[in-house]
BAGUZA-645016 format. One record per residue (C-alpha): x, y, z; residue number from 1; residue in one letter. Coordinates in Angstrom, 1 decimal. Layout:
# BAGUZA-645016
c1->X | c2->Y | c3->Z | i->NUM | aa->a
...
# end
This chain:
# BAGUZA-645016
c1->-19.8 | c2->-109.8 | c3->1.6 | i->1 | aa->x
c1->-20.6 | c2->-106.0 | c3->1.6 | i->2 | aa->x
c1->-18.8 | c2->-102.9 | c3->2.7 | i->3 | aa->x
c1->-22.7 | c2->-102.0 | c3->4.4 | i->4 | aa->x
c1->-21.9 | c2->-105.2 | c3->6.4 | i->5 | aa->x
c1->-19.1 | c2->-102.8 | c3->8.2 | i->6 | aa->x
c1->-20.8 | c2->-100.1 | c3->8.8 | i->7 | aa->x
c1->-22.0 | c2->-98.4 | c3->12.5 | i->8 | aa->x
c1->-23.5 | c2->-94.9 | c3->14.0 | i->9 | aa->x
c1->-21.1 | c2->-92.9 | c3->14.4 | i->10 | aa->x
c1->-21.5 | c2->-89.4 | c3->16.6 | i->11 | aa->x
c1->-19.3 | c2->-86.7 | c3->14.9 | i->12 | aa->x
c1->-18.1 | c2->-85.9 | c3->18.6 | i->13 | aa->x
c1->-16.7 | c2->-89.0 | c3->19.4 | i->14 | aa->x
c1->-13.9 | c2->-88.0 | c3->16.2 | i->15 | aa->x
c1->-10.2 | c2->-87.7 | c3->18.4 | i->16 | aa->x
c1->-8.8 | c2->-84.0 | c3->17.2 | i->17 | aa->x
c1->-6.0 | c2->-83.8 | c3->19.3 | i->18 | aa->x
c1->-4.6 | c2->-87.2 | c3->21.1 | i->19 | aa->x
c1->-4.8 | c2->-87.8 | c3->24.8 | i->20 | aa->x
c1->-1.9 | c2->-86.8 | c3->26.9 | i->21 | aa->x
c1->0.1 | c2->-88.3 | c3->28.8 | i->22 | aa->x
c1->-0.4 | c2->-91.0 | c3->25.6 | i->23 | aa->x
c1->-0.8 | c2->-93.9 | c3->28.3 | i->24 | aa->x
c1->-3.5 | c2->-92.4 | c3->29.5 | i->25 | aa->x
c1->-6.3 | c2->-92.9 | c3->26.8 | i->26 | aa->x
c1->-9.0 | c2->-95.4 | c3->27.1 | i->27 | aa->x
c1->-8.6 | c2->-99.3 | c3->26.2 | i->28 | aa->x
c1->-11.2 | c2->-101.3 | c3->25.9 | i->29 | aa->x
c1->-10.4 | c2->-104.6 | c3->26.0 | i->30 | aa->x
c1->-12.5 | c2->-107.5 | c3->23.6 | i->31 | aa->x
c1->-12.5 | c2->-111.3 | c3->24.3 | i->32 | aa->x
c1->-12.3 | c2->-112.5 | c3->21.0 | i->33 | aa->x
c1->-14.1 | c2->-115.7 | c3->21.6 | i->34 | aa->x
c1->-16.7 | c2->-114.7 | c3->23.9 | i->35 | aa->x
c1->-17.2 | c2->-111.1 | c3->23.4 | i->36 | aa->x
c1->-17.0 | c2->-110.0 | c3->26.8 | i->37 | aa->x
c1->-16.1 | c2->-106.3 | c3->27.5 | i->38 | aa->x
c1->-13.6 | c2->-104.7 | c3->29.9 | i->39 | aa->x
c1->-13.0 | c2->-100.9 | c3->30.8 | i->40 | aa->x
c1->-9.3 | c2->-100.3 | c3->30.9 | i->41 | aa->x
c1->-6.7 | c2->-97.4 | c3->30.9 | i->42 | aa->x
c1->-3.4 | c2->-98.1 | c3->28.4 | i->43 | aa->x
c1->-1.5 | c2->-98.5 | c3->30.4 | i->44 | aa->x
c1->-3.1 | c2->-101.1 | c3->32.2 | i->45 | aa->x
c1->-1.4 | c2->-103.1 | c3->30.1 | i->46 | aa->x
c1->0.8 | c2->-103.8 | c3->32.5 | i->47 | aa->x
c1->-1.6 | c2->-105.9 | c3->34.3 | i->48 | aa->x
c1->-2.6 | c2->-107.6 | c3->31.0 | i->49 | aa->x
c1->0.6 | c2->-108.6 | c3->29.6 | i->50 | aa->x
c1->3.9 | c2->-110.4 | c3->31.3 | i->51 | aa->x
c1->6.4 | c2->-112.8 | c3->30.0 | i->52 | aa->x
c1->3.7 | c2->-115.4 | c3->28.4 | i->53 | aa->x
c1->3.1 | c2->-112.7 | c3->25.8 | i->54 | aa->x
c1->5.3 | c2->-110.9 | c3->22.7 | i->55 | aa->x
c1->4.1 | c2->-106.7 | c3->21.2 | i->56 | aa->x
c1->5.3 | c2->-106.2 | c3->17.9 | i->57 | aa->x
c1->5.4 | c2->-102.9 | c3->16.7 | i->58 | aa->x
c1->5.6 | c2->-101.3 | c3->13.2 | i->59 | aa->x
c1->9.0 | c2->-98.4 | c3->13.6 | i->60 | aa->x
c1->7.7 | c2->-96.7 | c3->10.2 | i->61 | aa->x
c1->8.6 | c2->-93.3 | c3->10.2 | i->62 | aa->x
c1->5.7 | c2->-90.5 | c3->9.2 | i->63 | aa->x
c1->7.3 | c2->-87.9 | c3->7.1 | i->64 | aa->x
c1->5.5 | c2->-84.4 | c3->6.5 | i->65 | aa->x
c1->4.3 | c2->-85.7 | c3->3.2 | i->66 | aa->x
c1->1.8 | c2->-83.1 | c3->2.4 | i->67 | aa->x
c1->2.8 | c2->-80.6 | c3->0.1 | i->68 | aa->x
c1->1.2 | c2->-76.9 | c3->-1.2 | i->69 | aa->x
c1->2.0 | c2->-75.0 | c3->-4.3 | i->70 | aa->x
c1->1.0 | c2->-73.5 | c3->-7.1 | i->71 | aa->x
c1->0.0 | c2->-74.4 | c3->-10.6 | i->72 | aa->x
c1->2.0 | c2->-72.8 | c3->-13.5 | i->73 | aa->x
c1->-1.4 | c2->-71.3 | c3->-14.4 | i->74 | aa->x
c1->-1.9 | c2->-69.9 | c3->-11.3 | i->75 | aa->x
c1->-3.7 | c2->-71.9 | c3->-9.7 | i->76 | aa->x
c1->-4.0 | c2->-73.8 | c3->-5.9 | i->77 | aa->x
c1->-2.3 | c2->-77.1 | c3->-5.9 | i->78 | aa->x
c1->-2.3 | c2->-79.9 | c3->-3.0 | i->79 | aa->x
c1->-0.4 | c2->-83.2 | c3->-3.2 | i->80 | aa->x
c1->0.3 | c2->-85.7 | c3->-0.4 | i->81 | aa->x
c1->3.4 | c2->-88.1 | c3->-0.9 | i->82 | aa->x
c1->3.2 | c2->-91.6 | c3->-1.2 | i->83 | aa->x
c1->6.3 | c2->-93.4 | c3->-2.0 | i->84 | aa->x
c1->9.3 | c2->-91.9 | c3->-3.5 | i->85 | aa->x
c1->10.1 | c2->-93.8 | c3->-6.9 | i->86 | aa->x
c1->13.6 | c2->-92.5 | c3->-7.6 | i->87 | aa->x
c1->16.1 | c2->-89.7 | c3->-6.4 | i->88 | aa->x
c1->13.7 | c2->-87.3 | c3->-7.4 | i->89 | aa->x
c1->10.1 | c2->-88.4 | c3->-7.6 | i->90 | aa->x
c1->7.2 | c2->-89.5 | c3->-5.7 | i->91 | aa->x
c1->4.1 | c2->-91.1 | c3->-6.6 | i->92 | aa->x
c1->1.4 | c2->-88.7 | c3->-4.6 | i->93 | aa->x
c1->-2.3 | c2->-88.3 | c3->-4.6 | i->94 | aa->x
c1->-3.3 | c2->-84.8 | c3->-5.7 | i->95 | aa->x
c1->-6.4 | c2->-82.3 | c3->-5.0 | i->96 | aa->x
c1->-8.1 | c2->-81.6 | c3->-8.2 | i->97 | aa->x
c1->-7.4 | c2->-81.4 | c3->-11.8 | i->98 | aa->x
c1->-3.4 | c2->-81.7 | c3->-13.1 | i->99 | aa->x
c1->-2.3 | c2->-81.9 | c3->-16.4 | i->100 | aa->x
c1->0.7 | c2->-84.2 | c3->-17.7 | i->101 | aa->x
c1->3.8 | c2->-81.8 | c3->-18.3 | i->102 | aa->x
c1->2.5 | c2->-79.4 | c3->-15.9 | i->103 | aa->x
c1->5.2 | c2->-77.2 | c3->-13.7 | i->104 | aa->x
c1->4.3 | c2->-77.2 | c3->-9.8 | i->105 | aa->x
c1->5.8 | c2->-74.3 | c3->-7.9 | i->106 | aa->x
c1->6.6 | c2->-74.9 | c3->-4.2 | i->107 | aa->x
c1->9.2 | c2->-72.0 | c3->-3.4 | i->108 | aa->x
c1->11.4 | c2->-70.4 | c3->-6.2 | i->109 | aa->x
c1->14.2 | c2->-73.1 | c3->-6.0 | i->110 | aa->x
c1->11.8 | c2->-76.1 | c3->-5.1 | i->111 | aa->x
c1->9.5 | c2->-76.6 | c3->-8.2 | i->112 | aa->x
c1->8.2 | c2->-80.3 | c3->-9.9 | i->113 | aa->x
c1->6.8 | c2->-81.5 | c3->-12.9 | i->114 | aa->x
c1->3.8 | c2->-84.4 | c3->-13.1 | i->115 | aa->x
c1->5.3 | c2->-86.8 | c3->-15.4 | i->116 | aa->x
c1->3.1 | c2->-89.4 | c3->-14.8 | i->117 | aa->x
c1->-0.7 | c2->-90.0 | c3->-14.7 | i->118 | aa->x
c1->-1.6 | c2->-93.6 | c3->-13.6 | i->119 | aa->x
c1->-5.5 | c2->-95.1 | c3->-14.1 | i->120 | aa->x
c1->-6.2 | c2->-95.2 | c3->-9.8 | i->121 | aa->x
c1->-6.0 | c2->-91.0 | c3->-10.0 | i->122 | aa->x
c1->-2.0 | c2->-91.4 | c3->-8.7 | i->123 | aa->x
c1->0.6 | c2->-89.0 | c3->-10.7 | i->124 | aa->x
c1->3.8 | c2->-89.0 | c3->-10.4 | i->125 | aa->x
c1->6.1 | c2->-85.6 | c3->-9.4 | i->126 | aa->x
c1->9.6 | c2->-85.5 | c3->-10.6 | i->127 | aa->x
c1->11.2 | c2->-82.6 | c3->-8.3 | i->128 | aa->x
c1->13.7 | c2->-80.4 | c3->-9.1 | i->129 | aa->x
c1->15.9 | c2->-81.5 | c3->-6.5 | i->130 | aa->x
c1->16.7 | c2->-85.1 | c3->-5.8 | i->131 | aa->x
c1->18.5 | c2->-87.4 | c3->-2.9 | i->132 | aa->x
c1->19.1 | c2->-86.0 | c3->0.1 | i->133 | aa->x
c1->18.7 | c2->-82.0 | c3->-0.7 | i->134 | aa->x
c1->15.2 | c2->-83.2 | c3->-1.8 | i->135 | aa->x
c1->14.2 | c2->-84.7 | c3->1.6 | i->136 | aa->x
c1->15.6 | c2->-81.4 | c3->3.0 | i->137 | aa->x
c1->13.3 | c2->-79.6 | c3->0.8 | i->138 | aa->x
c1->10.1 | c2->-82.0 | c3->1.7 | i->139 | aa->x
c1->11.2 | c2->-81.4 | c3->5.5 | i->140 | aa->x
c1->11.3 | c2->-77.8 | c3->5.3 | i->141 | aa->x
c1->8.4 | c2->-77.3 | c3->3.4 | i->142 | aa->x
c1->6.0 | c2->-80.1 | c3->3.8 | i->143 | aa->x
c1->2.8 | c2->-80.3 | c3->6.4 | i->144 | aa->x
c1->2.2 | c2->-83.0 | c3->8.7 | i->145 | aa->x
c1->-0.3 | c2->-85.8 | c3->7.1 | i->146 | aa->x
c1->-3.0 | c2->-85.9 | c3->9.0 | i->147 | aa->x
c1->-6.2 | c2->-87.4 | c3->7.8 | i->148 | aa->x
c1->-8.7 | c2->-85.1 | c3->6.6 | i->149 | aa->x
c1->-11.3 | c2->-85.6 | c3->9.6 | i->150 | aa->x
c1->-9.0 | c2->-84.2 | c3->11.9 | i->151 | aa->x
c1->-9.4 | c2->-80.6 | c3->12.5 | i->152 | aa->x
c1->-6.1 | c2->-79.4 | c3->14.2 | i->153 | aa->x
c1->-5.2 | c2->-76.0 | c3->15.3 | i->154 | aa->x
c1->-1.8 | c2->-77.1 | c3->16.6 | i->155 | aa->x
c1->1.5 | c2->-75.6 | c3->15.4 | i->156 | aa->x
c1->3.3 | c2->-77.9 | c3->13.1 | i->157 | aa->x
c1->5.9 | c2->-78.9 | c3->15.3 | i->158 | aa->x
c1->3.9 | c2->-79.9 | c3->17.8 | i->159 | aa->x
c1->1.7 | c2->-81.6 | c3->15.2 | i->160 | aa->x
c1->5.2 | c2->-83.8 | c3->14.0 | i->161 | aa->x
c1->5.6 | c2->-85.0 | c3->17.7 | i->162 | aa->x
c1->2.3 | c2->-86.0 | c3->18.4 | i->163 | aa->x
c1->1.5 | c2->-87.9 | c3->14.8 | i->164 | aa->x
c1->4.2 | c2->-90.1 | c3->15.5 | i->165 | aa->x
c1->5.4 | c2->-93.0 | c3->17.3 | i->166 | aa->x
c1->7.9 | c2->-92.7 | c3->20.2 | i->167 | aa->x
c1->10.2 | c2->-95.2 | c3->18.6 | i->168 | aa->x
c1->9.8 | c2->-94.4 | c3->15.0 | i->169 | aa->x
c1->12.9 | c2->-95.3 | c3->13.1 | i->170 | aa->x
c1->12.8 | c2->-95.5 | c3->9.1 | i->171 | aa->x
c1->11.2 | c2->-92.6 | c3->7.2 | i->172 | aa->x
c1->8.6 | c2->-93.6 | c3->4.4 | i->173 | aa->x
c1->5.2 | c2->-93.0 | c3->6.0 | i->174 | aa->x
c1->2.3 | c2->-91.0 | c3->4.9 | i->175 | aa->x
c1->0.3 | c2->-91.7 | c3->8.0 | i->176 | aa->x
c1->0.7 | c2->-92.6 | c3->11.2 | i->177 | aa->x
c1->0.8 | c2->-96.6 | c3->12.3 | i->178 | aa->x
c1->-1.6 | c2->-94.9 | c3->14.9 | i->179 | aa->x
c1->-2.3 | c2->-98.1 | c3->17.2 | i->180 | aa->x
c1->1.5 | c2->-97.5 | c3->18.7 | i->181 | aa->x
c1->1.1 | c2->-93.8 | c3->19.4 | i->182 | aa->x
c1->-0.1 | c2->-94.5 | c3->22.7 | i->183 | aa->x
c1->3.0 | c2->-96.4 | c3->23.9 | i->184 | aa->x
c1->5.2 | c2->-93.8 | c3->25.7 | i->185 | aa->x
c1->9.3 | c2->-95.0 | c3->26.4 | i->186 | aa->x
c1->8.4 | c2->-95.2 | c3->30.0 | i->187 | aa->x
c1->5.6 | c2->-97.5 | c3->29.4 | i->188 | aa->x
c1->8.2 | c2->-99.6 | c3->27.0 | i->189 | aa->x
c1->10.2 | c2->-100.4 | c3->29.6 | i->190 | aa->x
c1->8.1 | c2->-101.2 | c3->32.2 | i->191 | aa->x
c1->7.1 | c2->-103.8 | c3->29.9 | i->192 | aa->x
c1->10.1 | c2->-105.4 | c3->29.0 | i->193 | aa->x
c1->10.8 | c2->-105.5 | c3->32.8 | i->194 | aa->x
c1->7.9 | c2->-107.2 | c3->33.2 | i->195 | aa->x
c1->8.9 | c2->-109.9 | c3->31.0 | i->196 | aa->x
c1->7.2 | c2->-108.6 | c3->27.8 | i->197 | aa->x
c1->9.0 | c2->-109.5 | c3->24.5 | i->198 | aa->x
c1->9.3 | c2->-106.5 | c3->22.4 | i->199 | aa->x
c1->10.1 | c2->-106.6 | c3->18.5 | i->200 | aa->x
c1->10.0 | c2->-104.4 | c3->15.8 | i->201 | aa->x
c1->9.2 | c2->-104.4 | c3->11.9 | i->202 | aa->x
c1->8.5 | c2->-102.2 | c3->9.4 | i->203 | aa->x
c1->5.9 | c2->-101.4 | c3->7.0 | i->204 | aa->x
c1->5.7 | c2->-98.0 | c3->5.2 | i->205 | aa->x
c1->2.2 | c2->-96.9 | c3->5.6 | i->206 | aa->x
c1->0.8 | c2->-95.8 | c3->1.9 | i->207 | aa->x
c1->-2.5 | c2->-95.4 | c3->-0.5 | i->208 | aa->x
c1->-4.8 | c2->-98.4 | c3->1.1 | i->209 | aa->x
c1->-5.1 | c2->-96.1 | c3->4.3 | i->210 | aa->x
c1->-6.6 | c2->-93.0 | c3->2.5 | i->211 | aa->x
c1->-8.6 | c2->-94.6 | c3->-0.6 | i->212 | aa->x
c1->-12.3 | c2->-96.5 | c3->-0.6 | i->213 | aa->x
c1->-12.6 | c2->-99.9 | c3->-0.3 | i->214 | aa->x
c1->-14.4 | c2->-101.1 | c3->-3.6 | i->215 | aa->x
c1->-15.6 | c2->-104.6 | c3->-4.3 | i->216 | aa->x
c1->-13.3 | c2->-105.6 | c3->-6.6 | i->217 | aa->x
c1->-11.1 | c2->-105.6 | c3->-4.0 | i->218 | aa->x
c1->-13.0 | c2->-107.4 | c3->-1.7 | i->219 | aa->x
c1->-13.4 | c2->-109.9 | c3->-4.3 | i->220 | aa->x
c1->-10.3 | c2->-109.9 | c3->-4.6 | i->221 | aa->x
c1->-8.8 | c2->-110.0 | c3->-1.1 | i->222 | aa->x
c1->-6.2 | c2->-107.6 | c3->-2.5 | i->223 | aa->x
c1->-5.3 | c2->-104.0 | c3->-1.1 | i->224 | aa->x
c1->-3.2 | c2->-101.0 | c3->-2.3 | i->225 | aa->x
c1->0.8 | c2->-102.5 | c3->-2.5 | i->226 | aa->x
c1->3.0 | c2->-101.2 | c3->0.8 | i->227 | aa->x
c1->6.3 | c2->-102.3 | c3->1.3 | i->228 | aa->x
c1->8.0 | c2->-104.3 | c3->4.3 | i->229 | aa->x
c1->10.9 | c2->-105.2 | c3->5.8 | i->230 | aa->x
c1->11.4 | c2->-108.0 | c3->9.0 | i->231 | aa->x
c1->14.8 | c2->-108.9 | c3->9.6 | i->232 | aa->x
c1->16.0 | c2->-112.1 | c3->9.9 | i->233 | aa->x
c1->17.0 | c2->-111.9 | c3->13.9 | i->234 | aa->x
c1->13.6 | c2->-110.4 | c3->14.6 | i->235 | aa->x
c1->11.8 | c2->-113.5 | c3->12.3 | i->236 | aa->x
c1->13.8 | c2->-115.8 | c3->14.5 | i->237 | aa->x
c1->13.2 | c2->-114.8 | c3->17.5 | i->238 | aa->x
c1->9.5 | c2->-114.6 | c3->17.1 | i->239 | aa->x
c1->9.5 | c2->-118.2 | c3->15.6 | i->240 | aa->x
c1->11.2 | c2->-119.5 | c3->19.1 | i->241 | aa->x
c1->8.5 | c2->-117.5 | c3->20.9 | i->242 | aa->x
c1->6.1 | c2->-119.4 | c3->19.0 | i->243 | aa->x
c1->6.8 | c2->-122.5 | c3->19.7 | i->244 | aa->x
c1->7.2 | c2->-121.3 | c3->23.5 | i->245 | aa->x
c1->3.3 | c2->-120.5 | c3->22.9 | i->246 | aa->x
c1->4.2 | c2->-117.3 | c3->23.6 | i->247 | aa->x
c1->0.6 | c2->-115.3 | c3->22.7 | i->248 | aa->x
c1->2.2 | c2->-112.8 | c3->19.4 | i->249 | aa->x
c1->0.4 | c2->-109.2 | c3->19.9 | i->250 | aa->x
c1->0.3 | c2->-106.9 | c3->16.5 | i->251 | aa->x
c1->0.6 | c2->-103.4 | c3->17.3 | i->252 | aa->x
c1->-1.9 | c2->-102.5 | c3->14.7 | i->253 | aa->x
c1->-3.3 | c2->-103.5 | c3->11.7 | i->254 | aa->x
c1->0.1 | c2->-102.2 | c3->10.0 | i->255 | aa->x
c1->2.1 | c2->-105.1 | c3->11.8 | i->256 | aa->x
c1->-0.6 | c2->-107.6 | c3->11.6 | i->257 | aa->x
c1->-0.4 | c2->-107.6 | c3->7.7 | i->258 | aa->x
c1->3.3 | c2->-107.7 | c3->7.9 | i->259 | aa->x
c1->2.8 | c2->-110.8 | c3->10.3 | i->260 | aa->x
c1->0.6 | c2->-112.8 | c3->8.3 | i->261 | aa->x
c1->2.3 | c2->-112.0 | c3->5.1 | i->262 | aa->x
c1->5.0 | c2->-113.7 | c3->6.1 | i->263 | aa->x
c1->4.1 | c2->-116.6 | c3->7.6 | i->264 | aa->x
c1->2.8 | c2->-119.9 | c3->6.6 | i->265 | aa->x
c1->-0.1 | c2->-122.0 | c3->7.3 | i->266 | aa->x
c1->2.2 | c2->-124.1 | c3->9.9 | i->267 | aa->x
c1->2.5 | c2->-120.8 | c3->11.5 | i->268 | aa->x
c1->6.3 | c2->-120.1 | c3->10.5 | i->269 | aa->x
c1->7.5 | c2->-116.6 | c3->9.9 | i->270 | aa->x
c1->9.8 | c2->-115.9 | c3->7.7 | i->271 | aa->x
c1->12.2 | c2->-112.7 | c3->7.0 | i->272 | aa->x
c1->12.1 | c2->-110.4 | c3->4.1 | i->273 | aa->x
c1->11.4 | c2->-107.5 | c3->2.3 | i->274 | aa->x
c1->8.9 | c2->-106.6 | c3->-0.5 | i->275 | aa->x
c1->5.4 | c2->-105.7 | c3->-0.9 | i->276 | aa->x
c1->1.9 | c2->-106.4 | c3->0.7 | i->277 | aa->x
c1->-1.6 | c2->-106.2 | c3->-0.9 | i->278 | aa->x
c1->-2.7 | c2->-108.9 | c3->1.7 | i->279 | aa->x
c1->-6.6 | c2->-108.2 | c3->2.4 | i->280 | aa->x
c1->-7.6 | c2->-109.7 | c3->5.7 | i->281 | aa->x
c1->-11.2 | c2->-110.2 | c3->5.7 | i->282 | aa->x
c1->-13.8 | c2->-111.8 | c3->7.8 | i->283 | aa->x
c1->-13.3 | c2->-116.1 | c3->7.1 | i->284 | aa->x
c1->-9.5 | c2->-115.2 | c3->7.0 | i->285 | aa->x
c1->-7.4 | c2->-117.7 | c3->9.6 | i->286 | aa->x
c1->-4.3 | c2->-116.5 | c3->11.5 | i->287 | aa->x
c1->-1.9 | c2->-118.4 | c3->10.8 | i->288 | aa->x
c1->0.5 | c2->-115.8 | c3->12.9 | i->289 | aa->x
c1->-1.4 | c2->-113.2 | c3->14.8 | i->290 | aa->x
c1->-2.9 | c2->-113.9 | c3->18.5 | i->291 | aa->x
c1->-4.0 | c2->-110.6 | c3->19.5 | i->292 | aa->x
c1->-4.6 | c2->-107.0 | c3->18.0 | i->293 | aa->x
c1->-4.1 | c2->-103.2 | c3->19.6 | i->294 | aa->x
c1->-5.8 | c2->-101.3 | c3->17.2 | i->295 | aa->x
c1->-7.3 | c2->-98.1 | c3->17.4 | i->296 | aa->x
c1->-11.3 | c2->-97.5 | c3->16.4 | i->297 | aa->x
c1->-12.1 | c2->-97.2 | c3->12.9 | i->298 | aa->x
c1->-13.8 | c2->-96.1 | c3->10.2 | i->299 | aa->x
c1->-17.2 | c2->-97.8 | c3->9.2 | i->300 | aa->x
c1->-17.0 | c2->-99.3 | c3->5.9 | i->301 | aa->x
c1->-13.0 | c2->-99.8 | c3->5.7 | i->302 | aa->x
c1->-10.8 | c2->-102.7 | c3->5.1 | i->303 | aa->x
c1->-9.0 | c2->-101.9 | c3->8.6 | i->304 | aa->x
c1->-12.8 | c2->-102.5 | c3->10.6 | i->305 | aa->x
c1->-12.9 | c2->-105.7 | c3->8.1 | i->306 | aa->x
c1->-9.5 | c2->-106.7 | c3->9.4 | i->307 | aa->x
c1->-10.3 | c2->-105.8 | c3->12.8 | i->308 | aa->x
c1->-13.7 | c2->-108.3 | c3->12.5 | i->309 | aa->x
c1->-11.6 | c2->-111.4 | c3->11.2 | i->310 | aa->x
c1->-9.3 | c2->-111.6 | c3->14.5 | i->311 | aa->x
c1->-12.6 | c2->-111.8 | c3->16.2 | i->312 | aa->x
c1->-16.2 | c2->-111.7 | c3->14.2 | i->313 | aa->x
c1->-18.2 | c2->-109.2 | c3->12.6 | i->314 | aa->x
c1->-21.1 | c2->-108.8 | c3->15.4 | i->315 | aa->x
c1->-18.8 | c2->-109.0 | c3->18.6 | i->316 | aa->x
c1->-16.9 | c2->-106.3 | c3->16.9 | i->317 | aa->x
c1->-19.8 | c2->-104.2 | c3->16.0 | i->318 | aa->x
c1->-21.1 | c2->-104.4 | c3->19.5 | i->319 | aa->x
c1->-17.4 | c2->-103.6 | c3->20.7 | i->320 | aa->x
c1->-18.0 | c2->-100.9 | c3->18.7 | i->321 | aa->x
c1->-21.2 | c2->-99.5 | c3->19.7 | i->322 | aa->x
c1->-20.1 | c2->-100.0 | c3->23.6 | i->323 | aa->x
c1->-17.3 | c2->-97.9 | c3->22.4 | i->324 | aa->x
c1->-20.2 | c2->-95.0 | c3->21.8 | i->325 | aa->x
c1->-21.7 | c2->-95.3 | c3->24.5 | i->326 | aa->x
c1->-18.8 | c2->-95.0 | c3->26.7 | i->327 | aa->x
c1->-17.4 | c2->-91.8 | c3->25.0 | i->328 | aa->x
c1->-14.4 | c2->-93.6 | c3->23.7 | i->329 | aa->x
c1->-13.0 | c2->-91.6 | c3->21.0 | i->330 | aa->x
c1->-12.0 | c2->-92.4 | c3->17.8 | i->331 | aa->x
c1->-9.6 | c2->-92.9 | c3->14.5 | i->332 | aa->x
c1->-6.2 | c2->-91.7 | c3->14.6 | i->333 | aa->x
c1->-5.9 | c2->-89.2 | c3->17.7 | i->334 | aa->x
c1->-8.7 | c2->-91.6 | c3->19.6 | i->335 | aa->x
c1->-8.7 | c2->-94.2 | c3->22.0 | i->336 | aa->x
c1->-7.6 | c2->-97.9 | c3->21.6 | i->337 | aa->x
c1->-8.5 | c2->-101.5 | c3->22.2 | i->338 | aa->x
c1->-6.8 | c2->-104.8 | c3->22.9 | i->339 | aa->x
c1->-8.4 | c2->-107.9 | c3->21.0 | i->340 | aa->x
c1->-7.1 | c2->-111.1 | c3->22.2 | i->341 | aa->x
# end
C-alpha cells in the first residue's frame, strides 16, 4: 500500500478559512458504504437520518491555545506549538526552526522556558518557568489558537477560540480541534436526543499524528503518533447494551473512532479505560466496533483519508471525494462534512 494510493485533485478554493455559520448549516454529503451511492444533505438533516435505532459518540477533548511566540536568548524569532504537558512545568511541543538544548525562550518578562529535551522525531521538550495552574494561566493569556497552517484567518483571537472548538468541549489537552463535532450546535443536540438518538461522550486528547506526514514505516507498521484516552466505565456499558440492541454506533470523527476500536474486541465488546493509542486504521482493517463515521474532508495522502477508506473502500471514497469537488463542498477543518454509514 502507498500514501499515492490516497491521493486526489484538490482546488486551493475549496480550503474552508472560516467555518459555516449557523454550524448546522454546512454541507453533508452522505456515502453508502456498501454501495457507494451519494446523497446531498444539510447537517442538520440529520435529524431525518438518525432516530432511536442509532447511537453518536463524540470526542469532549478540549483545544487549548497551544501555540506559543517568543524569542530566542540570541535574539531570534521562536514558534512552538504544545503537544502534551509532561509534568507541572513542561510540554513536549513541535518548534519552527533551529533550537539548541539549554537554550532560554522568552515569552513575556515573567514567562520564560528552557528546551531540556531534544527527541530523534524533531519533538523538544520546554520546561517553563512557571508550573501547575499559574502555568495554564500563562499558556491562556498568551497562547494563539492552533489552527492548522492552511487556514488563513483574519479573525480576532477570541472569536477564533469559539469557533475552533466544540460546543460541548469538556477536558483541556487538545492541540487541534476533533473538527468532525464542530458542526453540532446545543440545539441540534437536543433535538436529537428527543428524537431518540443515544448520545455518549469520550475523550481523546488530539496530538502529533494530526500535524506530522505519514511515512511508510508506519504504514508498515499500522502504528501512529501515541494520544491518550479515557472512556468511562458507565459510558463502555452503555454502549455495550446498545450493541447488542443492534443499535447502529456512529463515531463523531476519526478521533472517536480510534478510541472505539481500540477498545474493543474482535467479538465486538468495548471495554473502559484510559491509556494511549497508536492504532493505524488502514484500508483491510475490520470494525470490530464502529458502524458509521462523520468526518470532515481530508487531506490527500493522510492516515485520516486512509481511515476514512477502511470504513468504506479506497475507490468509493475517492469518488466521494471528487463529487465533493465538484459540488463546491469545502474542506479540512473549517469545511464541510460527511456521514459514512
Amino acid at each position: 500500500m502507498y500514501l499515492s494510493d490516497f491521493d486526489y485533485l484538490l482546488p486551493p478554493e475549496v480550503i474552508a478559512h472560516t467555518p459555516t455559520e449557523p454550524r448546522d448549516t454546512c454541507k453533508l454529503l452522505v456515502l453508502d458504504k456498501n454501495s457507494g451511492i451519494i446523497s446531498h444533505l444539510i447537517f442538520r438533516d440529520l435529524l431525518d437520518l438518525l432516530n432511536e435505532n442509532f447511537v453518536l459518540v463524540l470526542n469532549d477533548t478540549k483545544v487549548f491555545p497551544a501555540r506559543l511566540f517568543g524569542k530566542k536568548d540570541t535574539g531570534g524569532k521562536f514558534e512552538c506549538l504544545l503537544l502534551k504537558q509532561t509534568n507541572q512545568s513542561s510540554y513536549l511541543s513541535l518548534v519552527r526552526g533551529r533550537v539548541k538544548l539549554g537554550q532560554k525562550i522568552i515569552f513575556t518578562k515573567d514567562f520564560t522556558a528552557e528546551i531540556t529535551n531534544k527527541l530523534p522525531d524533531g519533538e523538544v521538550e520546554l520546561s517553563f518557568s512557571k508550573k501547575g495552574v499559574d502555568l495554564l494561566e500563562e499558556i491562556d493569556k498568551n497562547g494563539k489558537s492552533p489552527l492548522p497552517p492552511y487556514i488563513h484567518s483574519e479573525d480576532k483571537e477570541k472569536d477564533l477560540r469559539e469557533m475552533y472548538q466544540t460546543v460541548y468541549a469538556k477536558y483541556q489537552g487538545s492541540a487541534a480541534a476533533p473538527t468532525a463535532g464542530l458542526h453540532f450546535t446545543k440545539e441540534l443536540l437536543e433535538k436529537l436526543k428527543d428524537k431518540g438518538v443515544q448520545i455518549e461522550y469520550l475523550t481523546l486528547h488530539v496530538g502529533l499524528g494530526t500535524f506530522k506526514p505519514v511515512t511508510k514505516q508506519q504504514i508498515d507498521d499500522k502504528k501512529l503518533h501515541k494520544e491518550n484516552y479515557i472512556l468511562t466505565e458507565p459510558v463502555a456499558s452503555r454502549l455495550n447494551q446498545a450493541k447488542q440492541k443492534d443499535k447502529k454506533i456512529i463515531a463523531v470523527g476519526t478521533t472517536t473512532t480510534r478510541t472505539l476500536e481500540s477498545l474493543s474486541n474482535k467479538k465486538g465488546e468495548l471495554f473502559a479505560g484510559e491509556g494511549e493509542t497508536d492504532i493505524f486504521i488502514q484500508p483491510g482493517y475490520k470494525f470490530k466496533f464502529v458502524d458509521g463515521l462523520i468526518t470532515n474532508f481530508h487531506l490527500p495522502q493522510t492516515s485520516l483519508l486512509m481511515l476514512v477508506s477502511a470504513l468504506s473502500n479506497k475507490e468509493i471514497i475517492l469518488n466521494a471525494y471528487n463529487q465533493a469537488v465538484n459540488n463546491k463542498y469545502k474542506f479540512f477543518s473549517f469545511g464541510d462534512a460527511m456521514l459514512i454509514f
